[in-house]
TIMI-2910 file (N, C-alpha, C, CB; in pm, 1 decimal, decimal comma, always signed):
<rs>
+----------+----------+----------+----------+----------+----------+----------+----------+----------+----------+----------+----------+------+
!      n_x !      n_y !      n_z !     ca_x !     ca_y !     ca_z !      c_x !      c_y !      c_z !     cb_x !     cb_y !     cb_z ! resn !
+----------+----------+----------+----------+----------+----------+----------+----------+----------+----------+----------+----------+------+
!   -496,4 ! +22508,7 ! +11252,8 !   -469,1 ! +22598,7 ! +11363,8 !   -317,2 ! +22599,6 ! +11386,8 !   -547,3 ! +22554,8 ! +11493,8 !  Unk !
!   -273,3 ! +22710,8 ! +11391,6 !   -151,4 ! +22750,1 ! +11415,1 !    -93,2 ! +22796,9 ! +11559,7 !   -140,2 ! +22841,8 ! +11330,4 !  Unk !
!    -59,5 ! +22733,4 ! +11657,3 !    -34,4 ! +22755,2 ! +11804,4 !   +124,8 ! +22732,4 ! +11826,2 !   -128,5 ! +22646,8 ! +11899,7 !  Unk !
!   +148,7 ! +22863,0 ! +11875,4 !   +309,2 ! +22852,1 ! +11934,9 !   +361,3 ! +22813,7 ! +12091,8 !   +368,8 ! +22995,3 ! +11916,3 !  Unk !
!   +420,5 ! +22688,3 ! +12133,1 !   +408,6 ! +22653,8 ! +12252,9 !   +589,4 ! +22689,7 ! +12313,9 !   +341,4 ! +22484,3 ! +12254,1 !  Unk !
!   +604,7 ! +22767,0 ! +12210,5 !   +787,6 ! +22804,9 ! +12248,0 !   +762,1 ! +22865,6 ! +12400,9 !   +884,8 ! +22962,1 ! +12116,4 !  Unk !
!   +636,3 ! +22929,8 ! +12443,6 !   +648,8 ! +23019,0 ! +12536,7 !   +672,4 ! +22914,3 ! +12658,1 !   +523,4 ! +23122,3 ! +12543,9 !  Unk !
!   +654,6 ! +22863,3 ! +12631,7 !   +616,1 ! +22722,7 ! +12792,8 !   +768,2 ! +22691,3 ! +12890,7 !   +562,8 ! +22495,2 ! +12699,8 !  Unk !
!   +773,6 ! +22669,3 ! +12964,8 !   +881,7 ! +22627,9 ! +12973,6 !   +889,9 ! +22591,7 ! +13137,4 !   +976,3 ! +22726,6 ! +12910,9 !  Unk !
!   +980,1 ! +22535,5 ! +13226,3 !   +942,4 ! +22472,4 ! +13307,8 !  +1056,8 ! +22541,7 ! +13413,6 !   +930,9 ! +22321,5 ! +13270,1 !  Unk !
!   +969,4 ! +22646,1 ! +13518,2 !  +1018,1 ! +22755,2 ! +13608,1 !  +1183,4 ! +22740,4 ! +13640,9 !   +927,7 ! +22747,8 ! +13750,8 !  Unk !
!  +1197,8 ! +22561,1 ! +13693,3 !  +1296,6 ! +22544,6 ! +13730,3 !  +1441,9 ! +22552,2 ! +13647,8 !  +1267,9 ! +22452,4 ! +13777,6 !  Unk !
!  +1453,5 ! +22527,5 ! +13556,8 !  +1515,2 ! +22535,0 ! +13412,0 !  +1633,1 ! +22631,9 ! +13451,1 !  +1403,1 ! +22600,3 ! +13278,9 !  Unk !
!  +1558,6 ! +22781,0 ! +13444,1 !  +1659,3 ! +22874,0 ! +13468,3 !  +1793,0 ! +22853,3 ! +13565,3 !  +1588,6 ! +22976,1 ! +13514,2 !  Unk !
!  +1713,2 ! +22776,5 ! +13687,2 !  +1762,7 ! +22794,7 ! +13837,3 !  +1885,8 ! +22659,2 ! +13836,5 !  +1605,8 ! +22770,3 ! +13975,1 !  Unk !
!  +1815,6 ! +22635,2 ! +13751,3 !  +1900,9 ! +22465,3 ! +13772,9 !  +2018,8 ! +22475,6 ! +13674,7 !  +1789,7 ! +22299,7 ! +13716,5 !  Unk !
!  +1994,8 ! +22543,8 ! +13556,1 !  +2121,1 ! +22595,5 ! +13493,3 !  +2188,9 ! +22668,9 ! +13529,5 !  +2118,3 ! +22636,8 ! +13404,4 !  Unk !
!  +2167,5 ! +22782,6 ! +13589,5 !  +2264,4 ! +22862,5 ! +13683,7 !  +2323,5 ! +22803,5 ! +13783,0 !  +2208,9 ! +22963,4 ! +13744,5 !  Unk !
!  +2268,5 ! +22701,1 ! +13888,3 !  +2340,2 ! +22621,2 ! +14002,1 !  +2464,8 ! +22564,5 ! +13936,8 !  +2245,6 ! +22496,4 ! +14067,6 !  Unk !
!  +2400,4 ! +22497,0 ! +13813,2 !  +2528,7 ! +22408,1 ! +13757,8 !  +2662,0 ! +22465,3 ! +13652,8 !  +2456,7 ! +22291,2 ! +13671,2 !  Unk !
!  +2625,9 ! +22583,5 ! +13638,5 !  +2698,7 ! +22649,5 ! +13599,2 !  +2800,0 ! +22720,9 ! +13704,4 !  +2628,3 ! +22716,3 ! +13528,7 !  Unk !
!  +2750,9 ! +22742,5 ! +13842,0 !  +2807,6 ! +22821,2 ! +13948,7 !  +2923,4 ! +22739,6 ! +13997,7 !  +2704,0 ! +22854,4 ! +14062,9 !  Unk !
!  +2866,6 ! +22589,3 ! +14009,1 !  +2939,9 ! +22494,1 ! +14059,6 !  +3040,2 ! +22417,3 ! +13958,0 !  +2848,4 ! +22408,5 ! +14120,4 !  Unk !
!  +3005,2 ! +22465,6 ! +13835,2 !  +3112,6 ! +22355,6 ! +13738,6 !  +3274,4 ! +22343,5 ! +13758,9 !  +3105,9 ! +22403,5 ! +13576,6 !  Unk !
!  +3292,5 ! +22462,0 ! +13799,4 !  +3465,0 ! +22456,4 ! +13876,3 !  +3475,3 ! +22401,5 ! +13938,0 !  +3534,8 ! +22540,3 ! +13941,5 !  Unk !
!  +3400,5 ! +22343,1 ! +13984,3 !  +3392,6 ! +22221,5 ! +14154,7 !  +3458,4 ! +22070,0 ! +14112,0 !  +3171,8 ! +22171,0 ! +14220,8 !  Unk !
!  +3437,7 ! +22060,2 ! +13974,6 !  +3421,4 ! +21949,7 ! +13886,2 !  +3477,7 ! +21981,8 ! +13768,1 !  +3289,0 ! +21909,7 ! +13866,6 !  Unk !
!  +3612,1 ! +21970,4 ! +13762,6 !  +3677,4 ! +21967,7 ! +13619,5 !  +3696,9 ! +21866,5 ! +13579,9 !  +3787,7 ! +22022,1 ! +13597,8 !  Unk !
!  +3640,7 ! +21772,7 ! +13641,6 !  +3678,4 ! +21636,5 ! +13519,0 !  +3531,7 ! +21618,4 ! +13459,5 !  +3744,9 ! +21451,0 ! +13601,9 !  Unk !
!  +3447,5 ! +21691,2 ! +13462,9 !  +3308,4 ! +21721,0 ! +13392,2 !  +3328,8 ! +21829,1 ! +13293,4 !  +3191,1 ! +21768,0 ! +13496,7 !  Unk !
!  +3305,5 ! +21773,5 ! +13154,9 !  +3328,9 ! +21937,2 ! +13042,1 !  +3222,9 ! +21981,8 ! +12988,5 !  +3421,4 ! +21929,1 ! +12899,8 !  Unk !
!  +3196,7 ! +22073,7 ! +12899,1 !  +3078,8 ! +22121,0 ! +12878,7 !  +3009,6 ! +22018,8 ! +12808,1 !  +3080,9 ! +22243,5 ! +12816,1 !  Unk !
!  +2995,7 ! +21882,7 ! +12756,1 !  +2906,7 ! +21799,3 ! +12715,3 !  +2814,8 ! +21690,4 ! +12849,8 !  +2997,1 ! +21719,2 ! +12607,7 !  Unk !
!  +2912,5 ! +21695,4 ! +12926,9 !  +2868,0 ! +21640,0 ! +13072,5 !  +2765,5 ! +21728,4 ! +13156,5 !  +3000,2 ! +21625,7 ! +13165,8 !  Unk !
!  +2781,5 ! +21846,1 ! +13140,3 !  +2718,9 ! +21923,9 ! +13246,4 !  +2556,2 ! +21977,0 ! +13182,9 !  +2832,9 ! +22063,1 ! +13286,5 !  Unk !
!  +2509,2 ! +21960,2 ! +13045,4 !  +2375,1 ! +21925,6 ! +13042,8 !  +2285,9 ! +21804,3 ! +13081,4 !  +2356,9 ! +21939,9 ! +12943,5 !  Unk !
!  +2404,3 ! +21685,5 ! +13091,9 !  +2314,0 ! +21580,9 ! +13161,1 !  +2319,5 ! +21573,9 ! +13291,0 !  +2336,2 ! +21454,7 ! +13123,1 !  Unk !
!  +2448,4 ! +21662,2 ! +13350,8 !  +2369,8 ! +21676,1 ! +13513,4 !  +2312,1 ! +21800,4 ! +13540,3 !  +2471,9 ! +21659,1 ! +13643,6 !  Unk !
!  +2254,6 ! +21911,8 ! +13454,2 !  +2109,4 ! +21945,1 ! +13431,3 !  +2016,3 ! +21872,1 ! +13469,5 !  +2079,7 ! +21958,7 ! +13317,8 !  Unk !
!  +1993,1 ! +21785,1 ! +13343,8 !  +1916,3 ! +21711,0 ! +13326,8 !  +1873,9 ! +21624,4 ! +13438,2 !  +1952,4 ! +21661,6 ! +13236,4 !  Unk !
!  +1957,0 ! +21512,4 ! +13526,9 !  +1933,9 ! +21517,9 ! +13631,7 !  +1842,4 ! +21523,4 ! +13748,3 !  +1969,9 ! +21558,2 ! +13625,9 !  Unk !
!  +1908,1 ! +21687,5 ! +13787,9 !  +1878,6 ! +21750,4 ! +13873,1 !  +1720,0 ! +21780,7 ! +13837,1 !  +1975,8 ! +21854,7 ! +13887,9 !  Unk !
!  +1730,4 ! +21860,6 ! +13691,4 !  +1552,6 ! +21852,2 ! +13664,2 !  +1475,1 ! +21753,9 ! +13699,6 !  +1510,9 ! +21851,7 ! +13531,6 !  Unk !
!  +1489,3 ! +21612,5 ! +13677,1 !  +1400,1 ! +21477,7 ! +13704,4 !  +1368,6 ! +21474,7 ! +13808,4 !  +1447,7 ! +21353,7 ! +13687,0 !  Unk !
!  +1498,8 ! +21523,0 ! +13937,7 !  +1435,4 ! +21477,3 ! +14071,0 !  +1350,6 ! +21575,9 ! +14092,8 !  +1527,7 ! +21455,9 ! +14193,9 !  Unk !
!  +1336,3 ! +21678,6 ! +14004,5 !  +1253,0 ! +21767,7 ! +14107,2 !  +1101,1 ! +21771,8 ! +14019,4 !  +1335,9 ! +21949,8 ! +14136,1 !  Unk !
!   +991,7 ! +21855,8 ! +14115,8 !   +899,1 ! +21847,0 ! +14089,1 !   +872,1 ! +22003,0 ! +13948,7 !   +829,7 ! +21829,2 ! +14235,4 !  Unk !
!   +797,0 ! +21964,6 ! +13829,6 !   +802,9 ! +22008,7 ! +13742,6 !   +712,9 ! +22170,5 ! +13786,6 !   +761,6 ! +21902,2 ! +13640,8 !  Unk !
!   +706,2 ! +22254,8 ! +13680,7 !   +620,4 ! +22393,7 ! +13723,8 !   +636,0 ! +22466,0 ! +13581,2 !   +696,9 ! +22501,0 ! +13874,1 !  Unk !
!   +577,2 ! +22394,4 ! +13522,1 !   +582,6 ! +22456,3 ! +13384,1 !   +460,5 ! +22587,2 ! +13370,0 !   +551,5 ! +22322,1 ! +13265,1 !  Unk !
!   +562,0 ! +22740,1 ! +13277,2 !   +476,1 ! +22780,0 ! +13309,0 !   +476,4 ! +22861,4 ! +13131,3 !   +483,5 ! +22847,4 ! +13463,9 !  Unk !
!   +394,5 ! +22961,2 ! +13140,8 !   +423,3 ! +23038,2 ! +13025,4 !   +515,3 ! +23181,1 ! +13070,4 !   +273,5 ! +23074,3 ! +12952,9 !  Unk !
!   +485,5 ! +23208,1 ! +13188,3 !   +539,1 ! +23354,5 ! +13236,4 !   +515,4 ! +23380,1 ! +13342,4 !   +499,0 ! +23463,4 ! +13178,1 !  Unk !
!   +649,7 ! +23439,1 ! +13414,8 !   +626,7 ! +23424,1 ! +13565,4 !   +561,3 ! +23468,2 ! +13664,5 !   +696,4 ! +23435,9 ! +13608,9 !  Unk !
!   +442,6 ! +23566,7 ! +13636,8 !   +345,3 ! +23606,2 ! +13668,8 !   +234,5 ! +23472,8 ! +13686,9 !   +321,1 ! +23711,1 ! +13576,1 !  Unk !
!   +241,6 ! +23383,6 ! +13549,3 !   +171,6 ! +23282,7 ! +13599,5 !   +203,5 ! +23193,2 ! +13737,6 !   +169,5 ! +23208,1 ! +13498,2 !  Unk !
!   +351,7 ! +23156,2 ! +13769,5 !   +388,3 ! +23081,8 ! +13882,7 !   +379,4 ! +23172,7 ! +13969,0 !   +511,3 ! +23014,8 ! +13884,8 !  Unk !
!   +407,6 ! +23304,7 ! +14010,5 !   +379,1 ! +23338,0 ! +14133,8 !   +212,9 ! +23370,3 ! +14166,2 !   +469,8 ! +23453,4 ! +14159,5 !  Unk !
!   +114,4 ! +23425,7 ! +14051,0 !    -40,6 ! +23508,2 ! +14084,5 !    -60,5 ! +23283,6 ! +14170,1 !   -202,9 ! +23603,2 ! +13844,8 !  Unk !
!    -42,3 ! +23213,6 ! +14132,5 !    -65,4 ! +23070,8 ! +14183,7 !    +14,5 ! +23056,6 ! +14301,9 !    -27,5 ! +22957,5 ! +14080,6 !  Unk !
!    +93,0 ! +23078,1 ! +14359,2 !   +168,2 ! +23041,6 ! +14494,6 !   +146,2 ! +23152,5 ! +14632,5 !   +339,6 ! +23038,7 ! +14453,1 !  Unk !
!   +151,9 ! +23082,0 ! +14727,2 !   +187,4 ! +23153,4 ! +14828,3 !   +305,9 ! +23207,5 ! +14848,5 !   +167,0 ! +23099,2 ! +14913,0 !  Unk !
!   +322,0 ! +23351,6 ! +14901,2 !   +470,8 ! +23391,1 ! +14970,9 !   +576,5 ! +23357,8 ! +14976,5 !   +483,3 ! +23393,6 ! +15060,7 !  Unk !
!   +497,6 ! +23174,2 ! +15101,6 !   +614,8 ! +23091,6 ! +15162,4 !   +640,0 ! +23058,7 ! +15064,2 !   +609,0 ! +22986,4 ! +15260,4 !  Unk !
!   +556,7 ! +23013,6 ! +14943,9 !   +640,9 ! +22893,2 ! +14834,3 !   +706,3 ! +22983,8 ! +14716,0 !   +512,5 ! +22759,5 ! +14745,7 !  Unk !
!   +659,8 ! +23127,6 ! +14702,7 !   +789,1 ! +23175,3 ! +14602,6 !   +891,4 ! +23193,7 ! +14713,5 !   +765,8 ! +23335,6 ! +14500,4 !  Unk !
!   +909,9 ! +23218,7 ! +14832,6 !  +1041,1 ! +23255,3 ! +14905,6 !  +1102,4 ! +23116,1 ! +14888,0 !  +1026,9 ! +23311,9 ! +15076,1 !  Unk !
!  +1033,3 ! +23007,3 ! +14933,1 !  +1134,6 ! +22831,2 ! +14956,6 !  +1179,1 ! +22821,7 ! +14779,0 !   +984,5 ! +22625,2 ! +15026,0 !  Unk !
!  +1102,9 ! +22850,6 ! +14673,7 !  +1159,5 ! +22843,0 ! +14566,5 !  +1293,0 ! +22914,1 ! +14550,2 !  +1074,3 ! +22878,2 ! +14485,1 !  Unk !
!  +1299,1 ! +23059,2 ! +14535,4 !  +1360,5 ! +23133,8 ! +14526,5 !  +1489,7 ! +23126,0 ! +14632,8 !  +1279,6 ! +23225,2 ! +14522,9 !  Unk !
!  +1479,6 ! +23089,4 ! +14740,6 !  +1597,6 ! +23065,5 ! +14835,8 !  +1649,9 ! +22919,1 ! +14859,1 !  +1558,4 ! +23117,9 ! +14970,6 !  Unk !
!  +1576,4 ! +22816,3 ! +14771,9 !  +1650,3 ! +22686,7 ! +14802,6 !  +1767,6 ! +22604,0 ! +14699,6 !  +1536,3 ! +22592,6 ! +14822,6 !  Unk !
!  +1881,7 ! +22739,0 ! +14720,4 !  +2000,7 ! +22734,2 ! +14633,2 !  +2065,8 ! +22735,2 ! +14747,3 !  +2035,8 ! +22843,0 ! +14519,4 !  Unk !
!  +2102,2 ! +22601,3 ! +14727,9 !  +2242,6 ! +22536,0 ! +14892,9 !  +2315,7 ! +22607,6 ! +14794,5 !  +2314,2 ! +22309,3 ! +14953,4 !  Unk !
!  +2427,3 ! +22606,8 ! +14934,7 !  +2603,6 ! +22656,2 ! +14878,2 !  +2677,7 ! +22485,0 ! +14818,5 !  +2737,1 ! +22739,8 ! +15075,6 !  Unk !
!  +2758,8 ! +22534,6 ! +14785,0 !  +2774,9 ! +22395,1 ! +14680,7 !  +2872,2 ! +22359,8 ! +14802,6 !  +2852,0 ! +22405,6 ! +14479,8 !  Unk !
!  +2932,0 ! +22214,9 ! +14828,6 !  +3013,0 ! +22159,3 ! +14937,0 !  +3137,0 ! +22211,4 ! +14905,8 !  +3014,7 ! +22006,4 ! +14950,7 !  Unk !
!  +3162,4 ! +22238,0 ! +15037,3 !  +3372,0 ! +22294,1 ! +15041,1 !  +3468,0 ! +22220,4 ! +14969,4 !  +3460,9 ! +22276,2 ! +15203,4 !  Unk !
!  +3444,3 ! +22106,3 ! +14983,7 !  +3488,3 ! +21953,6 ! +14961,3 !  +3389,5 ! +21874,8 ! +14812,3 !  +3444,4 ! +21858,4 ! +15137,1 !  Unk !
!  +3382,2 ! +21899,0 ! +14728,6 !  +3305,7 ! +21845,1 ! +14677,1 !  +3333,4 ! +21687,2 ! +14629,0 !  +3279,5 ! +21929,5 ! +14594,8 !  Unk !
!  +3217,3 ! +21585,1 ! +14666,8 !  +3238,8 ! +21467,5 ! +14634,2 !  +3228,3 ! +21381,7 ! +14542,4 !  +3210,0 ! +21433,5 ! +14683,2 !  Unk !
!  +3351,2 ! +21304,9 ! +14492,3 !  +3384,3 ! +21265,6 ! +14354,8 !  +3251,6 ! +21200,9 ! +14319,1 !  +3518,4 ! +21164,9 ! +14338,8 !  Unk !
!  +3260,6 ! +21225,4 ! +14165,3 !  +3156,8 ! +21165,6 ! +14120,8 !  +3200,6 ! +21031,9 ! +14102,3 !  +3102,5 ! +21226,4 ! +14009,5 !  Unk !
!  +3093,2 ! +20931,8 ! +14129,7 !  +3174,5 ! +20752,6 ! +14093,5 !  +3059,2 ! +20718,0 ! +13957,6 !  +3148,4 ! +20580,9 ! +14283,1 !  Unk !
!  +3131,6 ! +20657,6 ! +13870,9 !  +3069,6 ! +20622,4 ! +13714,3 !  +3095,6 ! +20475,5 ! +13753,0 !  +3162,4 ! +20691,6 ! +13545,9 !  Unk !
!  +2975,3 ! +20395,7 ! +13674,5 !  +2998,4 ! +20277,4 ! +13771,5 !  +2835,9 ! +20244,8 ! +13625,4 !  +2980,3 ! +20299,9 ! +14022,1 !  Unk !
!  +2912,6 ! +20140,3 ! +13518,5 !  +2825,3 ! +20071,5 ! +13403,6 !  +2790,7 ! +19922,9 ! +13448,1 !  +2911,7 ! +20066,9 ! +13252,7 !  Unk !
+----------+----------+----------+----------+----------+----------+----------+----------+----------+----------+----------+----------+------+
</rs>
């Protein structure tokens, strides 16, 4: 059996790459090899929603929960606070 699972993928993905892309000027001492692992990250803390197509995540949610999805992109801090690296 031959099954393609490329379609899958996990809702948040998109959202979380765009945040960190919006904000990477915030953080120039982060370069583009740094900023997939704070992707990465950000994905762990959150709760997963893997889907095939986004018809599947919304025909499954309520209203409130595509609106709290869709609108819970904080503004990134005025001030943004240093990152501390600490082995």
């Amino acid at each position: 059996m031959n099954v393609d699972f490329s379609s899958v993928h996990n809702h948040y993905e998109r959202l979380v790459f765009e945040a960190v892309l919006q904000r990477a000027s915030n953080y120039p001492y982060l370069d583009a090899q740094a900023l997939p692992d704070v992707a990465c990250v950000a994905l762990n803390r959150m709760g997963s929603r893997y889907i095939r197509h986004a018809v599947d995540l919304t025909f499954n949610m309520t209203a409130k929960q595509r609106t709290a999805i869709d609108s819970n992109r904080p503004d990134p801090p005025p001030n943004p606070p240093p990152i501390r690296f600490s082995c």
